[in-house]
C-alpha positions as CSV (number, residue, x, y, z in Angstrom):
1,X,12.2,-13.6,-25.9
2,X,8.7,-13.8,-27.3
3,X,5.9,-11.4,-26.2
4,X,2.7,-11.7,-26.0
5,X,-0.3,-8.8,-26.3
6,X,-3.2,-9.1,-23.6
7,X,-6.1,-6.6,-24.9
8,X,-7.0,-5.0,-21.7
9,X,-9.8,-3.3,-23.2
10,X,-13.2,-5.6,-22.8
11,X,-16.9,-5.7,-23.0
12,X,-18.7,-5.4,-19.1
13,X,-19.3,-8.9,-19.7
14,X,-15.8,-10.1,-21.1
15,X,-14.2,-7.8,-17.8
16,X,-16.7,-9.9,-15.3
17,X,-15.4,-13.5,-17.2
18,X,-11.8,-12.6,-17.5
19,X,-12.3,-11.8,-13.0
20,X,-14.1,-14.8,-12.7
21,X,-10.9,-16.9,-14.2
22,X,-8.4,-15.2,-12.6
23,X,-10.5,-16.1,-8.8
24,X,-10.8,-19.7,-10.2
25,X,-7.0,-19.4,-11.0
26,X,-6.2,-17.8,-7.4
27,X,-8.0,-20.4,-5.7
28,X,-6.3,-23.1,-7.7
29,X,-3.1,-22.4,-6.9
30,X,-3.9,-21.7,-3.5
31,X,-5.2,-25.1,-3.3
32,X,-1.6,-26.7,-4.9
33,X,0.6,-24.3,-3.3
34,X,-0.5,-22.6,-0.9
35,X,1.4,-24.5,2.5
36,X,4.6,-24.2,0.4
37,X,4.1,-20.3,-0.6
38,X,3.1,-19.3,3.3
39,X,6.2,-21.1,4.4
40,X,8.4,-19.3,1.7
41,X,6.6,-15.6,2.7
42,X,7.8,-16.2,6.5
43,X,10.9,-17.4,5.7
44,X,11.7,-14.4,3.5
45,X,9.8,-12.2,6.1
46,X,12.2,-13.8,8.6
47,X,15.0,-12.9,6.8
48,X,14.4,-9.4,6.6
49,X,13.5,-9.2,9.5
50,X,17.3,-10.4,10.7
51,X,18.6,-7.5,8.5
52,X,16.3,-4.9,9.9
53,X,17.6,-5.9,13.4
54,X,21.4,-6.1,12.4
55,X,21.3,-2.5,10.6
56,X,19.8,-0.9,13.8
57,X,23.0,-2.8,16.0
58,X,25.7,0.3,17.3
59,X,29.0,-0.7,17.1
60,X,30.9,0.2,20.4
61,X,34.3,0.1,18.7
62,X,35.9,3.6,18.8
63,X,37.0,4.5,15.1
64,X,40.9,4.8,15.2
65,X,41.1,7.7,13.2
């Protein structure tokens, strides 16, 4: 595995730059993925929503013990 360093320390002017490509990046991949990414958020939302809803189910079978 190979890391890489990001300085996170910048100039005013370096911090405004560095927002400026991560908002052109954002929109970007908005643009190429973003159908695909809202479809995968429900989907997942769905799912947990069906295991939210299962949990909360009461069984009605007496325990035999």
């Amino acid at each position: 595995m190979r890391l890489t360093q990001l300085v996170t320390h910048w100039e005013p002017d370096e911090a405004l730059a560095m927002i400026q490509l991560l908002d052109q990046l954002k929109e970007l991949l908005w643009s190429a993925y973003g159908e695909e990414i809202v479809r995968q958020e429900y989907a997942e939302q769905q799912h947990r929503k069906l295991g939210e809803e299962q949990l909360m189910l009461e069984f009605e079978d007496p325990v035999p013990f």
